[in-house]
C-alpha positions in Angstrom: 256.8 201.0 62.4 259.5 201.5 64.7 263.3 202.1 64.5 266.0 202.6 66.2 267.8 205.2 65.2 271.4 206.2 67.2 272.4 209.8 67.8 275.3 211.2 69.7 277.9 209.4 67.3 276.8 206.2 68.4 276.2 203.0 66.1 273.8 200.4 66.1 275.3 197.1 65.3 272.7 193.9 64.9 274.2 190.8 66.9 273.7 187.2 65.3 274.2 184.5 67.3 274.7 181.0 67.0 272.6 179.1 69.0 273.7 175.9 68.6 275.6 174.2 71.5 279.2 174.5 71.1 281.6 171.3 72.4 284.8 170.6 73.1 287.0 167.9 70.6 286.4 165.3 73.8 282.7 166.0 73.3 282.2 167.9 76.6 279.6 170.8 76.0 280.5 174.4 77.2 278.1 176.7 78.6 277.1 179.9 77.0 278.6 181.7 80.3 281.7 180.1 79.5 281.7 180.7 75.3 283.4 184.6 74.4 280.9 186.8 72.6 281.9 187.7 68.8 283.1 191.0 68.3 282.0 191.5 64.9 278.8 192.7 63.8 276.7 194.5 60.8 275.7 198.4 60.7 272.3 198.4 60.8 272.3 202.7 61.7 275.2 205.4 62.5 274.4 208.7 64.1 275.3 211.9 61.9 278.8 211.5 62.0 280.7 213.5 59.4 283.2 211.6 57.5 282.2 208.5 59.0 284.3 205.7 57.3 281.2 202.9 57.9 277.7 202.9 56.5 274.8 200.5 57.1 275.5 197.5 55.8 278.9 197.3 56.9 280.9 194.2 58.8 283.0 196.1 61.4 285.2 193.9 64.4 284.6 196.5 67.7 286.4 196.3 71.5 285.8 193.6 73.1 282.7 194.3 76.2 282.1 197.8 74.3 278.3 199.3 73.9 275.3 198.1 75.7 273.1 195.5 74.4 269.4 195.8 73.5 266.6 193.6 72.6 264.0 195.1 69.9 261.5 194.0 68.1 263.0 190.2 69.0 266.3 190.7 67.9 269.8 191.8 69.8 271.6 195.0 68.9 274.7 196.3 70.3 274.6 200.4 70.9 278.1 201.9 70.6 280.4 204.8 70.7 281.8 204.7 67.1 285.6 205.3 68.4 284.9 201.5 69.8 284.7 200.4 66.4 288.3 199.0 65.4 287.8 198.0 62.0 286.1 197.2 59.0 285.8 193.8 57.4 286.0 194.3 53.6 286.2 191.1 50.9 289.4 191.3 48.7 290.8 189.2 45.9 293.3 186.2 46.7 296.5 186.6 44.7 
C-alpha cells in the first residue's frame, strides 16, 4: 500500500470538492474557472513538527493559492508549509 507521508514541516490536507454545477439566483451557470477554490481542508498527515497544534483528522482554513496540489491514488491533496495554515475549525456549544 502506498502513502503519502509529508516531511520538512509540510501538511497533507485531502481536498473535497463539490462537483455539482454551481448557478447564479438568475439561473446562469458559472464555470469551474470562474468558482474560488475552498480554503478549508482535513489533515490527512503532518511532518514531525514539535508542538504542532493540528493532528490528522483536523479541519484547518489555510492561505488562500498556498501548497501545491496532487492527485493520488484518485483523490486530490493539497501539500503545504504548515505556517500557511491559519486556523483550525473546532465545533463549540451555542449559548
Amino acid at each position: 500500500m502506498k502513502e503519502l507521508q509529508p516531511i520538512n514541516q509540510n501538511v497533507l490536507l485531502e481536498i473535497t470538492e463539490d462537483n455539482a454545477p454551481q448557478t447564479t439566483a438568475s439561473g446562469i451557470i458559472i464555470p469551474d474557472s470562474a468558482v474560488e477554490k475552498q480554503e478549508v481542508a482535513k489533515v490527512v498527515a503532518i511532518s514531525t513538527i514539535e508542538n504542532a497544534e493540528i493532528a490528522p483528522g483536523d479541519v484547518v482554513l489555510y492561505k488562500k493559492y498556498a501548497g501545491t496540489e496532487i492527485d493520488f491514488d484518485g483523490k486530490k491533496y493539497l501539500l503545504l508549509p504548515y505556517t500557511e495554515i491559519l486556523s483550525k475549525v473546532v465545533e463549540t456549544e451555542s449559548i
